[in-house]
C-alpha positions in Angstrom: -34.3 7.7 8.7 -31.3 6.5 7.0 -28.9 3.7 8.5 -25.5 5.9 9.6 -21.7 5.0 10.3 -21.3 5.8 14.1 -18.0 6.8 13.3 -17.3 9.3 9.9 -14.2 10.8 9.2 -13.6 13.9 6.9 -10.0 14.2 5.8 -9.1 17.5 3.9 -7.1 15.6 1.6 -7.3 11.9 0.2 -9.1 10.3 2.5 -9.2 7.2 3.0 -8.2 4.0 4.8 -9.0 0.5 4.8 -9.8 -2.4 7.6 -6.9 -5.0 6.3 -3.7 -4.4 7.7 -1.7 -2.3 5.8 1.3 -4.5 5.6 0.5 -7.4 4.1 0.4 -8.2 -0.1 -2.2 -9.8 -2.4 -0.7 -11.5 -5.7 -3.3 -12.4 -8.0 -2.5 -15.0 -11.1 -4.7 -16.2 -13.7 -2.7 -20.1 -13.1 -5.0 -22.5 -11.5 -3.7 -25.0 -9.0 -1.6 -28.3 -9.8 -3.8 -31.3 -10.1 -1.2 -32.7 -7.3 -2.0 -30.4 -5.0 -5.8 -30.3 -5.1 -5.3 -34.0 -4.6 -2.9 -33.6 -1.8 -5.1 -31.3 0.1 -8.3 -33.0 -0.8 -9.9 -29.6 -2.0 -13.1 -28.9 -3.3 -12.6 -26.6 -6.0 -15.6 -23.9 -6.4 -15.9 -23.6 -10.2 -19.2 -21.1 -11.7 -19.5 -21.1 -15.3 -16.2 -22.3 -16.4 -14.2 -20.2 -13.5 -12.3 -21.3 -10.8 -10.8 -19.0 -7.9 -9.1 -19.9 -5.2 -7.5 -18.5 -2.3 -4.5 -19.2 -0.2 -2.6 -18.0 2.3 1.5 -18.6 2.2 4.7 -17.4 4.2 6.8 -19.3 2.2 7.7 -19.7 -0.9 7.7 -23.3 -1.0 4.0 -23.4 -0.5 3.4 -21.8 -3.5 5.8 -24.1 -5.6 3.7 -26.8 -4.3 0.6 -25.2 -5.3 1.6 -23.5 -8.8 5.1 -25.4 -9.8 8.4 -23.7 -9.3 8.6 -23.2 -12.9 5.3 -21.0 -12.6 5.0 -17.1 -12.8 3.4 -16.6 -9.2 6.3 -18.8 -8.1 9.2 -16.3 -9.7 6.8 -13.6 -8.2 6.8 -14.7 -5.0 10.8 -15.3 -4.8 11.2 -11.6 -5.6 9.1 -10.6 -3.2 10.5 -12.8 -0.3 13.6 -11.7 -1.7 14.1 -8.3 -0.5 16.3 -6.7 2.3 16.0 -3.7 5.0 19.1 -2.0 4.6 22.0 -1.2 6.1 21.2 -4.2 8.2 20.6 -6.5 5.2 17.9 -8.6 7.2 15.3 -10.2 5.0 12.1 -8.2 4.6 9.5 -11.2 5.0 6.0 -11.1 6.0 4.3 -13.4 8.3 2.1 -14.2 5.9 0.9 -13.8 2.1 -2.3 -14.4 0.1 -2.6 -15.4 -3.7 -5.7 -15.3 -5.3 -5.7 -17.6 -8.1 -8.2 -16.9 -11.3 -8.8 -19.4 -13.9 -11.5 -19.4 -16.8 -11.7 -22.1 -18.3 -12.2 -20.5 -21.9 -10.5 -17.2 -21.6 -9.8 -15.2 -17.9 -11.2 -11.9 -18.6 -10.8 -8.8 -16.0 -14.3 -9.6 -15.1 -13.2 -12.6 -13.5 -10.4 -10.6 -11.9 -13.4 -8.4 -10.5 -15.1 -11.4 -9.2 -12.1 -13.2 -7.5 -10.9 -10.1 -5.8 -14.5 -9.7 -4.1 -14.6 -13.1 -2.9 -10.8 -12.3 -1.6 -12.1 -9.4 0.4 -12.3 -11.1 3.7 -8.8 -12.3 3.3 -6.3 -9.4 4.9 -4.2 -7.2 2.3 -3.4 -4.1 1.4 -0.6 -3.9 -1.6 -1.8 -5.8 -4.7 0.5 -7.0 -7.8 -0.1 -9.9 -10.4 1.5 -12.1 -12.8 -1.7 -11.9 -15.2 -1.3 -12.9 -19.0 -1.1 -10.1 -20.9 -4.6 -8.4 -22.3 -6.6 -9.6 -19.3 -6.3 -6.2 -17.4 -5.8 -2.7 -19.4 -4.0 0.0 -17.2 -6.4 1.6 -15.0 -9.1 -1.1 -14.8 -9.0 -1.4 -10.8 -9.1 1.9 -10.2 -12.5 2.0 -9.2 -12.1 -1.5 -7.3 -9.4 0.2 -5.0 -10.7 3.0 -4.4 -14.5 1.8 -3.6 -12.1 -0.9 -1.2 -9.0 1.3 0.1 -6.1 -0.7 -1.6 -2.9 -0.2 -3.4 -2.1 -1.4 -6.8 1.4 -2.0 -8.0 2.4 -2.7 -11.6 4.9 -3.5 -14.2 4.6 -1.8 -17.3 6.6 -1.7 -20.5 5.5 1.5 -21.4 6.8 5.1 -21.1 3.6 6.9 -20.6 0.4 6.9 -18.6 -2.8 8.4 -19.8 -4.4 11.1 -17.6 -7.5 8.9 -17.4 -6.2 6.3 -15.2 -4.1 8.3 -12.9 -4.8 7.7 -9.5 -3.3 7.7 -6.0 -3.8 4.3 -5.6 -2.3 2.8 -8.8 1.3 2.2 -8.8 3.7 1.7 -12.1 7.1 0.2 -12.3 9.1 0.4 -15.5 10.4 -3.2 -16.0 12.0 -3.5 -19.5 13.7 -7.1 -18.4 10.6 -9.5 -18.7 12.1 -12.0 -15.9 11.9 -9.8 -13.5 9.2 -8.3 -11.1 10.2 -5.3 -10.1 6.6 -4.7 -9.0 7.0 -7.3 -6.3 9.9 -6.3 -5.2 8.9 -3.2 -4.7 5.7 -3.4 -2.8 8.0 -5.6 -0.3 10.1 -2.4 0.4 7.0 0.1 0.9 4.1 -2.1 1.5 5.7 -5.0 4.3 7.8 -2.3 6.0 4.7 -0.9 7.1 2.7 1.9 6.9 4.3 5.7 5.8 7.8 3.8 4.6 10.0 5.3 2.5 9.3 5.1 -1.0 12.2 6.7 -2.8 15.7 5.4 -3.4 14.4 2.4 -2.0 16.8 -0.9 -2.3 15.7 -3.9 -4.7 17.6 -6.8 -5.1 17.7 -9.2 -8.0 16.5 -6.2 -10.5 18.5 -4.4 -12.7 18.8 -0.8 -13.8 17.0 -0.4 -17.0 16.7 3.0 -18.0 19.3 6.0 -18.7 20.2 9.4 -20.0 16.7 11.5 -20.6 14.8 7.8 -20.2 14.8 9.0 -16.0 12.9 12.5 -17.0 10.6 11.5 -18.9 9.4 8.3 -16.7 9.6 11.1 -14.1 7.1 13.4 -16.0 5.0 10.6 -16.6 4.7 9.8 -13.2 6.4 5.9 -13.7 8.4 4.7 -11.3 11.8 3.0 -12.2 15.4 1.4 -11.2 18.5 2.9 -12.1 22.3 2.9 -10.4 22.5 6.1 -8.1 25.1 4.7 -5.6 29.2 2.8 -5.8 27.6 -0.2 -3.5 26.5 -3.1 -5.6 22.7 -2.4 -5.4 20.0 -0.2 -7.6 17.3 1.9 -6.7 14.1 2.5 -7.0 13.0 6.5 -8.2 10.8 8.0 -7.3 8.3 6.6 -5.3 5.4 8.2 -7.0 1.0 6.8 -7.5 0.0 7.6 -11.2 -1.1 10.8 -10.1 1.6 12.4 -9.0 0.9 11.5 -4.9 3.8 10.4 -3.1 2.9 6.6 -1.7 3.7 7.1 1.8 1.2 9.8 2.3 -1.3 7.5 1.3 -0.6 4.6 3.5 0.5 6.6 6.3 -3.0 8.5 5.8 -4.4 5.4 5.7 -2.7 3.9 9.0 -3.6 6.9 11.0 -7.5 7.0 9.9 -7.9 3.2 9.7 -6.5 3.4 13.9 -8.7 6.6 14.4 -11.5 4.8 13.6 -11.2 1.0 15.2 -10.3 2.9 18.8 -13.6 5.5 18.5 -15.6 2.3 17.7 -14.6 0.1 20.0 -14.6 3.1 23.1 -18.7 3.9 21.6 -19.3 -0.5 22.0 -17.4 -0.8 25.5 -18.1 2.7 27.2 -20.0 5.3 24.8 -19.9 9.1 25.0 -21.9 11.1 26.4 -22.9 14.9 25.0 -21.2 16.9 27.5 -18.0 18.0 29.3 -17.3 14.6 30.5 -17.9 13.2 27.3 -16.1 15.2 25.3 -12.8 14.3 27.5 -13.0 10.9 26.8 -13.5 11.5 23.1 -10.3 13.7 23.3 -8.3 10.9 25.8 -9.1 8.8 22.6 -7.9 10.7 19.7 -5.0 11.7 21.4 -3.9 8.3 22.8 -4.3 7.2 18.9 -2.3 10.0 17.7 0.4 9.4 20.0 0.7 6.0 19.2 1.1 7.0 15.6 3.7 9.5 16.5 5.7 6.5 18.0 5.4 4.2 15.0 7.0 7.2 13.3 4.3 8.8 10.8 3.6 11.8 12.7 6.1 14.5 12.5 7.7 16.3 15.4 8.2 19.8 16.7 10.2 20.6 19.1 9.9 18.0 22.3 6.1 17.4 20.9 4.1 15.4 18.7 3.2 17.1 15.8 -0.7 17.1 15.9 -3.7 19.0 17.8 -7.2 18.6 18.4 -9.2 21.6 18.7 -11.5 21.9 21.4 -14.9 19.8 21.8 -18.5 21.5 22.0 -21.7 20.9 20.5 -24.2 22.8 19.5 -28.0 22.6 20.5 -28.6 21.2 17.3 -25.8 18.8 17.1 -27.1 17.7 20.5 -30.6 16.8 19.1 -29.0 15.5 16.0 -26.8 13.3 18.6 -23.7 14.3 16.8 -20.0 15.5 18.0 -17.7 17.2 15.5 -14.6 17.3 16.1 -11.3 18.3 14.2 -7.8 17.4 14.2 -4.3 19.3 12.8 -1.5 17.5 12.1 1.6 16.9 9.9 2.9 13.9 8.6 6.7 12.9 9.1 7.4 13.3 5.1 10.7 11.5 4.1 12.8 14.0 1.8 13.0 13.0 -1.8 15.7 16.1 -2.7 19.1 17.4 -0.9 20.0 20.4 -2.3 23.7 21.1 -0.8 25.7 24.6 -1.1 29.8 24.4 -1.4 31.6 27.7 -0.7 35.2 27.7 -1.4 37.0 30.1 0.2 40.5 31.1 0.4 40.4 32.7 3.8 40.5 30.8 7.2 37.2 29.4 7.5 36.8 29.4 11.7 37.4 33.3 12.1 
C-alpha cells in the first residue's frame, strides 16, 4: 500500500500552490557577508567544499547594508524593492519581512550552488524570487524545474528581446531592463508579489525605473512574452506592460490559483486532524461547510469574481460511491471564476449631429 496525501487537489488548469505565504520575496546574491558583520553577530558560517550560504531575514534595508555594504548589488536591490508605492494613495508597499539567500563559492558560484542554497532556504517563507547574480551563473530557464517541483515565482531582468520556447513557463517572469542600475525586476515583484495574492499585474506603477523601450520595441517584447516599462500616462510615473509568465499566463491567475488551493488545502487538513469526516450525509456537510467557508473568504480578499449579489463559485453535490466508500475516498468538485483584472478598454465614440437625449 502506498503512503497517500489525505488531501489531493485536481485543478483543470495550472494547478498548483505552495505552503509559504504568497506575499513575501526571496532575493538571492552570489556576495557573501562582510567580515564585520559575521564578527558582529558572532556567526558560524556553514562552508562545504568551498561554499558558503547563508540566510537572513530583513525588513529593512539597513540590515542588509550592514550585512552586504551599501555599495553592494543586494543592497541597490533591496532599495528598489522597498521603494515602491500603492497608488493613488502613494503609501509605501513594504513587507514585514524579507529573506536573502546569500551564495558564495569560493572558486567560482555555479547554478549548482544556486540549486543547493535555495533547498536549504526552503523552510524560510517566500514566494516571489529575483537575484543580483553575476552574470553566467544562471542561463534563462534554469529554475524552471526548481519552481515548479516547489510552487514559486521567478522574476527576471533580461537584456534580451526574445525568449526561447524551451524555457517558457508560468512561473518564470522577465523584465526588459536596458539601464544596468536599475532593477526593474524588484520593483516589480513588490507591485504583484507584496500586494498579495491575484494583484494586478498590468500597468502597474514602478518608481525609480525608467521607460526604456519605444516605437515597434513594445510589440515585439509583447510577442515575445517580456515584460517591460514605458510612459502610458501625463503623471510623472511609468508603467509596467503587460504583466505576462514566459508562457503567455497572465501572473495573477497563477497566484490567485495558488492562494485559493494553498487555503483549500490547510482548512480540509486541519478539519480531518481536529474533527475528521465521516462517509455519509453528515459528513459530507461538513466537507461542504469547509469549502465553502474557504471560498467565501477568498471572495472577500477579492480573487473570486461576483455575479449578481453572490460569490462566484459552486460546489456540486457530495456522494460516494460503494467503491469510493471502501477505497475511503470523497470526490468532490468545485466551479468557479476568478475576479480577472482587464488588461484592454476598447471604447466606441459616436458623433452625432442630432440631440443626443431624444
Amino acid at each position: 500500500m502506498d503512503y497517500e496525501n489525505p488531501v489531493q487537489i485536481k485543478v483543470e488548469a495550472a494547478p498548483t500552490f505552495t505552503l509559504a505565504a504568497l506575499n513575501k520575496g526571496l532575493f538571492v546574491t552570489d556576495e557573501g557577508l562582510t567580515e564585520q558583520y559575521i564578527s558582529d553577530k558572532k556567526m558560524k558560517v556553514q562552508k562545504k567544499t568551498g561554499l558558503t550560504v547563508n540566510v537572513l531575514t530583513c525588513s529593512t534595508s539597513a540590515e542588509v547594508a550592514a550585512a552586504f555594504g551599501n555599495n553592494s548589488k543586494i543592497f541597490k536591490c533591496i532599495e528598489s524593492f522597498l521603494s515602491q508605492k500603492d497608488y493613488p494613495s502613494r503609501n509605501p508597499i513594504i513587507p514585514d519581512f524579507f529573506t536573502i539567500l546569500s551564495v558564495k563559492n569560493a572558486s567560482q558560484t555555479t547554478k549548482e550552488d544556486v540549486l543547493t542554497g535555495l533547498n536549504q532556504a526552503l523552510s524560510n517563507t517566500f514566494y516571489g524570487i529575483t537575484h543580483t547574480l553575476a552574470d553566467g551563473i544562471l542561463a534563462q530557464g534554469d529554475l524552471n524545474p526548481w519552481l515548479n517541483e516547489n510552487r514559486k515565482i521567478f522574476f527576471e531582468n533580461v537584456t534580451t528581446k526574445t525568449t526561447a520556447e524551451n524555457i517558457r513557463s508560468d512561473r518564470y517572469v522577465q523584465i526588459y531592463n536596458a539601464v544596468a542600475e536599475e532593477n526593474k525586476a524588484a520593483a516589480y515583484l513588490a507591485t504583484v508579489i507584496t500586494k498579495g495574492a491575484g494583484s494586478k499585474v498590468d500597468m502597474n506603477i514602478l518608481n525609480g525605473c525608467s521607460a526604456d523601450v519605444s516605437g515597434g520595441e513594445r510589440q515585439n517584447l509583447t510577442k515575445q512574452n517580456i515584460n517591460f516599462t514605458e510612459k502610458q500616462t501625463s503623471k510623472e510615473y511609468v508603467v509596467v506592460r503587460t504583466g505576462i509568465a514566459t508562457d503567455g499566463t497572465s501572473i495573477d491567475e497563477t497566484t490567485a490559483i495558488d492562494c485559493i488551493i494553498y487555503n483549500l488545502i490547510d482548512n480540509m487538513l486541519i478539519a480531518m486532524a481536529e474533527k475528521g469526516f465521516k462517509q455519509d450525509d453528515r459528513g459530507y456537510s461538513e466537507l461542504e461547510s469547509v469549502l465553502s467557508k474557504v471560498m467565501g473568504e477568498m471572495y472577500q480578499l477579492g480573487l473570486i469574481a461576483k455575479e449578481g449579489a453572490s460569490p462566484a463559485f459552486k460546489i456540486f453535490p457530495i456522494s460516494q460511491t460503494a467503491a469510493e466508500r471502501q477505497l475511503k475516498v470523497i470526490r468532490v468538485k468545485i466551479l468557479f471564476r476568478l475576479a480577472d483584472w482587464a488588461k484592454t478598454i476598447e471604447l466606441t465614440l459616436s458623433r452625432t449631429y442630432g440631440k443626443v437625449n431624444e
